[in-house]
NUKOL-495249 format. One line per 5 residues: their letters; for each residue x, y, z of N, C-alpha, C. Coordinates in steps of 0.2 Angstrom, whole numbers. Layout:
a = X Y Z X Y Z X Y Z; ... $
END
This chain:
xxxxx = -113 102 58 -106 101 60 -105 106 66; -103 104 72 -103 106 76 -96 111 76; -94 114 82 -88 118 82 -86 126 80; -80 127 79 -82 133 75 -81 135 68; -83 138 66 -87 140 58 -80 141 55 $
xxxxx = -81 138 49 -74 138 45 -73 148 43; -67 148 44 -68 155 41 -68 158 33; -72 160 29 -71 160 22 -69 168 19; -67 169 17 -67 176 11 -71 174 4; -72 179 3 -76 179 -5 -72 183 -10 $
xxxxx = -71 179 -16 -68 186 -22 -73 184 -25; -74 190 -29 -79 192 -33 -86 192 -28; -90 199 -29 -95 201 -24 -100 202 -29; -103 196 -34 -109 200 -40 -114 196 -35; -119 196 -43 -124 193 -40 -124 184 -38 $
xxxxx = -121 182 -39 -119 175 -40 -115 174 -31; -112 178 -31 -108 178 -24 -113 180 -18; -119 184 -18 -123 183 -15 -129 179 -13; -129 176 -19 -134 168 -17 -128 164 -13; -121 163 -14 -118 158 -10 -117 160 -5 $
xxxxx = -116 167 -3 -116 170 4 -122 168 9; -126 169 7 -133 167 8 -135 159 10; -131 157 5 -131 148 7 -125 146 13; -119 150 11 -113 151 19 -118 150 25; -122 157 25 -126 157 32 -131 152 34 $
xxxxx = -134 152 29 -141 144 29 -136 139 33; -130 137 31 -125 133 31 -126 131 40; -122 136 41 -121 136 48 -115 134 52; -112 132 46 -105 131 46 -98 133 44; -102 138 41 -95 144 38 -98 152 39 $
xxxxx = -94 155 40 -95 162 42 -89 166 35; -94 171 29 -87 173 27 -84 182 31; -79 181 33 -77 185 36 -72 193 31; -70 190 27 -68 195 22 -69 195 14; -69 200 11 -72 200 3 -66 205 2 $
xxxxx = -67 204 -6 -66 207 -10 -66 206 -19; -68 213 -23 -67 215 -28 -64 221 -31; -64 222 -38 -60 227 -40 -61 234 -38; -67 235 -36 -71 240 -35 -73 242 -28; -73 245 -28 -72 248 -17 -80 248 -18 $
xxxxx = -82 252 -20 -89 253 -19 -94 247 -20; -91 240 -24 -96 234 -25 -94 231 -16; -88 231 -14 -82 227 -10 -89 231 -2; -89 235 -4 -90 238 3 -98 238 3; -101 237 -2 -109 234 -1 -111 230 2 $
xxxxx = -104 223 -3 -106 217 -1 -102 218 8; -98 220 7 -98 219 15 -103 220 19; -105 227 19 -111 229 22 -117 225 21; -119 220 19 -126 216 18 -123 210 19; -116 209 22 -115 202 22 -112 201 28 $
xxxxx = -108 207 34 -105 206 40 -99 206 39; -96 207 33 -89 205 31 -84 212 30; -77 210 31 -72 216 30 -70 216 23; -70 223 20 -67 221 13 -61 222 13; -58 219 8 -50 221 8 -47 225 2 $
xxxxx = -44 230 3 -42 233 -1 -39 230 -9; -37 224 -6 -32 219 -14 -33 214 -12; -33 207 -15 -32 202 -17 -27 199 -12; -21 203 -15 -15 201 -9 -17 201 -2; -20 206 1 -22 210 7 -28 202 9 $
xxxxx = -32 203 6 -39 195 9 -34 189 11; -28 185 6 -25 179 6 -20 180 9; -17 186 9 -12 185 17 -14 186 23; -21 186 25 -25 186 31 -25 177 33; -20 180 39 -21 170 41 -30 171 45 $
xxxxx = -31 174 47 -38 169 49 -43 168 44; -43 168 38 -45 165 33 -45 159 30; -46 154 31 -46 150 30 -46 145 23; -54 147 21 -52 146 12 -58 152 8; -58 151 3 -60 157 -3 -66 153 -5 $
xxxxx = -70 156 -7 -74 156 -11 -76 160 -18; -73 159 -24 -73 161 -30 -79 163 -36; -80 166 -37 -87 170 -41 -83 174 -43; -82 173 -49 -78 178 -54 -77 175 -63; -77 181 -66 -78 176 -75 -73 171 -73 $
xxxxx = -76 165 -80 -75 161 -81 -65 158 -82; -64 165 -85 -58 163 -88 -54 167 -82; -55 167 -75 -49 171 -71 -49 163 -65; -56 160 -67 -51 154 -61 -46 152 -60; -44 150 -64 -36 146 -65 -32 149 -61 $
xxxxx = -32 156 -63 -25 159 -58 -28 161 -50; -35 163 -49 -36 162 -43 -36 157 -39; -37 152 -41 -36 145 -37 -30 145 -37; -23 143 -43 -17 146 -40 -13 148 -35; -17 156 -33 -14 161 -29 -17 158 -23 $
xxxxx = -23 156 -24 -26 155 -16 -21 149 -14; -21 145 -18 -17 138 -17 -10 141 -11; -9 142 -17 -1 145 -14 -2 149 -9; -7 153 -6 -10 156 -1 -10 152 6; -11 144 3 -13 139 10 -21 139 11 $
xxxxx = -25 144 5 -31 144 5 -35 137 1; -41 134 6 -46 130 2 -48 135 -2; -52 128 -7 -54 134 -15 -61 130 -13; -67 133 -14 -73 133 -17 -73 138 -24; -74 137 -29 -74 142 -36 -82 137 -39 $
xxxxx = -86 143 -42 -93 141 -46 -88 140 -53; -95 134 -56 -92 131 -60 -93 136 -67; -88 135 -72 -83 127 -73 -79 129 -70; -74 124 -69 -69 125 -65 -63 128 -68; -62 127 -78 -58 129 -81 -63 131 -87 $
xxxxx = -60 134 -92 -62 130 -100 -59 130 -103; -55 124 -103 -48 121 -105 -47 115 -102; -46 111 -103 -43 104 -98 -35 106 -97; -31 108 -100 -24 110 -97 -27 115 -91; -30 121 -93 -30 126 -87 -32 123 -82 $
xxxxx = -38 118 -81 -41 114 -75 -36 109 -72; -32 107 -76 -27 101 -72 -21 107 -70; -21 111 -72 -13 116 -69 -19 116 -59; -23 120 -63 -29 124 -56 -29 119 -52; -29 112 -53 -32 103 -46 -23 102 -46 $
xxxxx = -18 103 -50 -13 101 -45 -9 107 -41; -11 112 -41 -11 117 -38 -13 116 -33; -17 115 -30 -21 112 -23 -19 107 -21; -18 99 -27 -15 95 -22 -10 94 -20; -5 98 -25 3 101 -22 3 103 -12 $
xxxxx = 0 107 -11 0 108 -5 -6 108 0; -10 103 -3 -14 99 0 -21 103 4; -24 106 -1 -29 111 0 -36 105 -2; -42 110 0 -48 107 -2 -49 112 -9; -52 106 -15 -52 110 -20 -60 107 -21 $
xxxxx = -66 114 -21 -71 113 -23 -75 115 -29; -78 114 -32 -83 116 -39 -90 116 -37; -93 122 -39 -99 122 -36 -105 121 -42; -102 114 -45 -111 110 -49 -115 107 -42; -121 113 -40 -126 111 -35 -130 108 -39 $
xxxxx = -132 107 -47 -136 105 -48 -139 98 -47; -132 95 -46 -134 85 -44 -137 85 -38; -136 91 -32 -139 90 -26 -146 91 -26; -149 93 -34 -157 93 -32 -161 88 -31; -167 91 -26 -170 84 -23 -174 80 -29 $
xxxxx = -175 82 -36 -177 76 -40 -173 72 -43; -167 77 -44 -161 76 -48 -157 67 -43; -158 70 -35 -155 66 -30 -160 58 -32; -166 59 -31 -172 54 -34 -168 50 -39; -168 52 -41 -167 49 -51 -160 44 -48 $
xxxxx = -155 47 -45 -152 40 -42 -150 37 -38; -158 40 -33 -160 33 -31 -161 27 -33; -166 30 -39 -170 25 -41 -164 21 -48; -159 24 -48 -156 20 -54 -150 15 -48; -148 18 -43 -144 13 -38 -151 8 -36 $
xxxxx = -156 7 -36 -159 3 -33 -164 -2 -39; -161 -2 -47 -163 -4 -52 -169 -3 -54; -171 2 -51 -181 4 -52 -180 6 -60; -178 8 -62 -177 9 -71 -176 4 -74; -173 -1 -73 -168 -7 -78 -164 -3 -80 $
xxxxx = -163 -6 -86 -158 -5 -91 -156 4 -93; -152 7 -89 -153 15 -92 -151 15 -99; -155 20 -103 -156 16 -111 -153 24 -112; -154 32 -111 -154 36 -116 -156 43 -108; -153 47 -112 -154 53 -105 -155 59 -108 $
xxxxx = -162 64 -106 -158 71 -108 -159 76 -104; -156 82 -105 -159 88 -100 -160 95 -105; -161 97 -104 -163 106 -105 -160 114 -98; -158 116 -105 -157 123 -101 -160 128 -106; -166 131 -105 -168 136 -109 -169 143 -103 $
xxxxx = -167 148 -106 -166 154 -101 -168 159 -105; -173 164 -107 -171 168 -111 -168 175 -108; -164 174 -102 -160 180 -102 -156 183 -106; -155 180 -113 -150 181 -117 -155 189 -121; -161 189 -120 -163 194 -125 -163 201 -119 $
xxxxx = -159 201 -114 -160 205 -110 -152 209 -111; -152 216 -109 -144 220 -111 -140 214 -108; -133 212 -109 -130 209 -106 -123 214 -110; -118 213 -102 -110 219 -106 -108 216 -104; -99 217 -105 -94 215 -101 -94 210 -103 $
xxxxx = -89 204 -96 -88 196 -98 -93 194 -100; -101 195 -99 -107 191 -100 -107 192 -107; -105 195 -111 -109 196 -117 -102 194 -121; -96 191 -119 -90 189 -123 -88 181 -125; -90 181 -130 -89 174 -135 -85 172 -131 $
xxxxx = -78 172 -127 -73 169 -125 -74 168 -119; -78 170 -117 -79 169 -108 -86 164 -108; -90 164 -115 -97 159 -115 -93 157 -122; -90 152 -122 -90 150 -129 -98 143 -129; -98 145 -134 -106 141 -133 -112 142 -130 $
xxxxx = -111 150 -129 -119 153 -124 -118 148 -120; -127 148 -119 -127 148 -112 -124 140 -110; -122 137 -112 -119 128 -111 -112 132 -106; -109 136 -107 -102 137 -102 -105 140 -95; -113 146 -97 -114 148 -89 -118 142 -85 $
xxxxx = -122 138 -89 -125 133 -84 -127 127 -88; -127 126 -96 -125 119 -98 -120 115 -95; -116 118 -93 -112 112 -89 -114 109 -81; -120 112 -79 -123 108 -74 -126 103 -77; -128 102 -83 -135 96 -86 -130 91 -87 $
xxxxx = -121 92 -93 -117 90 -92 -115 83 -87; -115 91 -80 -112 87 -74 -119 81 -71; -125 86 -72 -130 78 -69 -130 73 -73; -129 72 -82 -129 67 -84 -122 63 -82; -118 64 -84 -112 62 -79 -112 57 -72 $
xxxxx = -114 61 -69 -118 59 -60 -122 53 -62; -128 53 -67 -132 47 -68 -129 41 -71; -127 43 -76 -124 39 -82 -116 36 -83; -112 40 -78 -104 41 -79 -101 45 -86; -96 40 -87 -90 48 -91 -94 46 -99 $
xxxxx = -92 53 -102 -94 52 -108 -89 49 -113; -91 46 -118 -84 43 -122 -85 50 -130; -91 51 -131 -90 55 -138 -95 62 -138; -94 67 -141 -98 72 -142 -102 72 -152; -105 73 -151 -109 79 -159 -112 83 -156 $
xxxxx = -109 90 -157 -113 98 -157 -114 102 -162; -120 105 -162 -121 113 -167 -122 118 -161; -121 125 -163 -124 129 -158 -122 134 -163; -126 140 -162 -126 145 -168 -129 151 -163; -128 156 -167 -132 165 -165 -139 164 -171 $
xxxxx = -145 162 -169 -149 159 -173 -154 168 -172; -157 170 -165 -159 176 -166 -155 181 -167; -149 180 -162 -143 186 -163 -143 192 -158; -147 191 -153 -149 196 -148 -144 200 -145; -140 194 -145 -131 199 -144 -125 196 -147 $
xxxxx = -119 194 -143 -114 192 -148 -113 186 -147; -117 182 -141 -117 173 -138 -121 171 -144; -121 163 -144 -123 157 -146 -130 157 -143; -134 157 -145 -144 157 -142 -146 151 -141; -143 145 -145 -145 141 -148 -140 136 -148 $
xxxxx = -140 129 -142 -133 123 -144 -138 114 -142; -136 113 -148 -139 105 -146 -133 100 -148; -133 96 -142 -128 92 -138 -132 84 -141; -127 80 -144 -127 73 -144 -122 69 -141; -124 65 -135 -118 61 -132 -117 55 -131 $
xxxxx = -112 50 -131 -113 45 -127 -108 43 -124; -109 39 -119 -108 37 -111 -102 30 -115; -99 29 -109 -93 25 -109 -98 19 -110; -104 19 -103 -109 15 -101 -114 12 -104; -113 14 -112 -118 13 -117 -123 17 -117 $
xxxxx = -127 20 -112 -132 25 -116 -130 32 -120; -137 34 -124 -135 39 -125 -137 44 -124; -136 52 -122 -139 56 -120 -141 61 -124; -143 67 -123 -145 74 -127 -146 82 -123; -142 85 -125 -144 92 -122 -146 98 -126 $
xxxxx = -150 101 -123 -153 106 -128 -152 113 -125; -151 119 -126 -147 122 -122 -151 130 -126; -155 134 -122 -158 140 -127 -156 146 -122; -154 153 -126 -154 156 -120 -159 164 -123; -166 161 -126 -170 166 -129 -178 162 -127 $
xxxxx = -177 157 -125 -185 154 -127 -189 154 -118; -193 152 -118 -194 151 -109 -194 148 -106; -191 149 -100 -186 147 -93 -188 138 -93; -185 135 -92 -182 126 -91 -177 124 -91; -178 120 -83 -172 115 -82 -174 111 -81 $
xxxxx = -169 107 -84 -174 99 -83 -168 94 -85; -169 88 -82 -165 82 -84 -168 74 -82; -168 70 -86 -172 65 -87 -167 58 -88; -169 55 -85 -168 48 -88 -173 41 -91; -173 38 -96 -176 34 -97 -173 26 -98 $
xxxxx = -177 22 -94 -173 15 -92 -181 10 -95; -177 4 -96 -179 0 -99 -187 -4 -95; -187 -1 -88 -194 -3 -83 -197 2 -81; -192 8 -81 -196 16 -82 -192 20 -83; -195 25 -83 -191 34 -85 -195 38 -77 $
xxxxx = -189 44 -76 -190 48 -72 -187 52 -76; -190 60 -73 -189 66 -75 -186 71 -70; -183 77 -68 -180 79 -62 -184 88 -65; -188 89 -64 -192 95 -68 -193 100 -65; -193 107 -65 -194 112 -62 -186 115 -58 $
xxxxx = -180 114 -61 -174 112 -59 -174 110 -52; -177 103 -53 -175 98 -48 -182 99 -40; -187 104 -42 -193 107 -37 -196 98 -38; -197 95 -46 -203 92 -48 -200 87 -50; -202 78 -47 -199 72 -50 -205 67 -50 $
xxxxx = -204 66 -58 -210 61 -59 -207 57 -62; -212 50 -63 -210 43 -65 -216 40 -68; -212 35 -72 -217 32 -78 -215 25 -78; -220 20 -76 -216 12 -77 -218 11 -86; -215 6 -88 -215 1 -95 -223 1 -94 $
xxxxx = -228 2 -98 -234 -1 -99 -239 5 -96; -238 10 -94 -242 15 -91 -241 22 -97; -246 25 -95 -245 29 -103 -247 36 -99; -246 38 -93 -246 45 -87 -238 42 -85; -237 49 -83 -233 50 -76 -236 51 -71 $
xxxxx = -230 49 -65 -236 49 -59 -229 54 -54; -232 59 -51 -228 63 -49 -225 62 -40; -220 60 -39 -216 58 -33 -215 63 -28; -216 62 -22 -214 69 -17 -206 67 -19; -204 78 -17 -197 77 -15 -195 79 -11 $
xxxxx = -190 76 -9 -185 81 -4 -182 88 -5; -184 90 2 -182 97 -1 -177 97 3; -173 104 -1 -168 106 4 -163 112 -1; -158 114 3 -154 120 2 -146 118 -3; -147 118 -9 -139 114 -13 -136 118 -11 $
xxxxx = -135 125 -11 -130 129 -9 -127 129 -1; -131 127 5 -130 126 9 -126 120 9; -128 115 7 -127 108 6 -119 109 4; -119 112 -1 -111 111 -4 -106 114 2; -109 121 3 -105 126 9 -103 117 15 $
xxxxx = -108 118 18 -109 112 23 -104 107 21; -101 104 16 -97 98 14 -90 102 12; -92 108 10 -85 111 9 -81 111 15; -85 114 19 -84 115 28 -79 108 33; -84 101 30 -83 97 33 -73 94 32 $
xxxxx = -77 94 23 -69 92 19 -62 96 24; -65 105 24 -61 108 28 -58 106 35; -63 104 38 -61 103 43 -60 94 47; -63 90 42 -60 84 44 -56 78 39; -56 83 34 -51 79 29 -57 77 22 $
xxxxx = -54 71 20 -61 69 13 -59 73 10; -65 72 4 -64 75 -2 -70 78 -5; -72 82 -9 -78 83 -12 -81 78 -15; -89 78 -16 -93 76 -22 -89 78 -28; -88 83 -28 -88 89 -37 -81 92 -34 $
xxxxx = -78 87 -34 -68 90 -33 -67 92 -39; -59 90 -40 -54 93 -45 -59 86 -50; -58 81 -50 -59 76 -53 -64 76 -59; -71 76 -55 -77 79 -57 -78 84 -61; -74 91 -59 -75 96 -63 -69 95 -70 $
xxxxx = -64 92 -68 -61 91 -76 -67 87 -80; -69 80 -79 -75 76 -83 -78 81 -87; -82 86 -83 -86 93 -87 -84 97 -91; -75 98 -89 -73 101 -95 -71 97 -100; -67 93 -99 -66 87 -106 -72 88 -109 $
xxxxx = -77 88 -107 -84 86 -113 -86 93 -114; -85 99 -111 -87 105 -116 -80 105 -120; -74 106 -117 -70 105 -124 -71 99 -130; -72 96 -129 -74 90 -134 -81 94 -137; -84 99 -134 -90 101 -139 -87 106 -144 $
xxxxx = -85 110 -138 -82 115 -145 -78 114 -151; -74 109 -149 -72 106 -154 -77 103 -159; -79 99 -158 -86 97 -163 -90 103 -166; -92 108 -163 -94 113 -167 -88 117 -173; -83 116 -169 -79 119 -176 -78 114 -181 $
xxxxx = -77 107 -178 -76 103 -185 -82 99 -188; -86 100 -185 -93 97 -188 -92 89 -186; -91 87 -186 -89 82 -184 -86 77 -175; -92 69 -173 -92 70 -169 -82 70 -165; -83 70 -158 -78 71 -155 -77 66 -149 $
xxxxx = -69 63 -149 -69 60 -143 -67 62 -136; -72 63 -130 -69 66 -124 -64 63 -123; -60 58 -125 -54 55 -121 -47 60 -125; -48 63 -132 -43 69 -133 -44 74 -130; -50 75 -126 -48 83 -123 -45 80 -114 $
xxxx = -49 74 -112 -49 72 -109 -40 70 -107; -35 69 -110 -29 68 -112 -23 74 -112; -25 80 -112 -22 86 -114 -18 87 -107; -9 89 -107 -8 90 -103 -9 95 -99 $
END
């Protein structure tokens, strides 16, 4: 994108805020020019490694007009009101995902945006990976048949490591690890398959390593007839992955999205595909930028990231009533 560089601010400066930073730059298209967090000493780091002024408050970042729009990295449960204030700021929103965890809280946060006509972004890069991108190709170009059944994995054993604060708070992770990045496998079955019509969940403290969920297994089906499965561990070792199986073949998107192989009807190997490679975090920044500055919408707008709430609300609900769930009551909430 030619011209000049949208100008961003960052709230929240963890570690999450310096992969997107990072992705900013790759970018090429956006410069963040001011940050801030609760903490001077975090504010003033991240500036220092990243070019940027801190600002003393929240108030002080969004009433800076050369700011153009935000970028959000901060717990789970403070988006809502950040999108908000940035809104009403005149600020574009980039915020990592989920975008709520509530379908009320997410539709207050996307009409807050299109009240006064802001870009409202969600950062699931997972669909932009290059296997992940593969897999629908090859279902827009029927190389699968019939998509019959989908699943993906999120195992991460970071859970057995100290974890404090919002990371370790059943109300910020309802569901372990399914609210920090289950809801990417979520958003790329979605992506491949469309909206979900129903949930069945278990998820439990099965080792008990702290006070999160270790352990959730997701049963789903698509409006579209297939059906899906998620397995979600945050003790066992590291795996992302998301697959689909179709009636003339199956593809796998492996290695979170590095590795994509394929299997026809009648072949008993998979045969490994090159992929495209490239930068998601860049990618998103780059279309956030564009959204910014020529109109359009996002991939992973307001729209997109309600679908991914509706269906983790409809999980948690399933885990308390044991019983499966229909996304169209969470999906219904005003």
């Amino acid at each position: 994108m030619g011209g000049e560089k949208v100008r961003l601010g960052a709230i929240g400066v963890g570690h999450w805020a310096g992969v997107l930073a990072k992705g900013v730059e790759k970018s090429g298209a956006a410069a963040i020019i001011r940050c801030y967090a609760r903490t001077g000493e975090s504010r003033r780091a991240f500036g220092e490694k990243f070019g940027c002024r801190p600002a003393d408050s929240l108030d002080e970042l969004l009433r800076d007009g050369a700011v153009e729009g935000v970028i959000i990295s901060t717990p789970h449960s403070t988006h809502v009101d950040l999108i908000q204030q940035a809104a009403s700021a005149g600020k574009h929103v980039f915020v990592e995902k989920p975008l709520a965890l509530a379908v009320e809280d997410g539709k207050r946060a996307t009409r807050a945006c299109e009240q006064v006509g802001v870009v409202l972004m969600v950062g699931h890069h997972r669909r932009r990976l290059g296997a992940t991108r593969g897999i629908r190709r090859m279902l827009d170009a029927g190389e699968l048949g019939m998509l019959h059944q989908l699943e993906g994995q999120v195992c991460n054993w970071n859970a057995q490591r100290k974890r404090a604060g919002w990371r370790n708070d059943p109300k910020e992770w309802p569901a372990g690890g399914l609210t920090g990045r289950g809801v990417h496998i979520v958003d790329n079955l979605i992506y491949l398959a469309g909206p979900v019509r129903r949930v069945m969940a278990f998820s439990k403290r099965l080792l008990g390593a702290n006070a999160l969920d270790d352990v959730t297994a997701i049963a789903l089906e698509h409006d579209s007839g297939p059906l899906s499965y998620i397995g979600v561990s945050m003790v066992v070792p590291w795996r992302i992955s998301t697959a689909a199986f179709g009636t003339r073949a199956s593809a796998w998107s492996e290695q979170d999205g590095a590795k994509l192989y394929f299997q026809k009807v009648g072949e008993e190997t998979r045969t490994e595909l090159p992929v495209e490679t490239g930068d998601p975090f860049a990618e998103e920044i780059s279309e956030f930028a564009r959204c910014i500055r020529g109109g359009g919408r996002s991939e992973t707008g307001g729209p997109e990231a309600l679908e991914v709430v509706a269906v983790l609300e409809a999980v948690l609900a399933s885990i308390r009533s044991g019983r499966a769930e229909e996304v169209a009551d969470s999906r219904q909430q005003a």
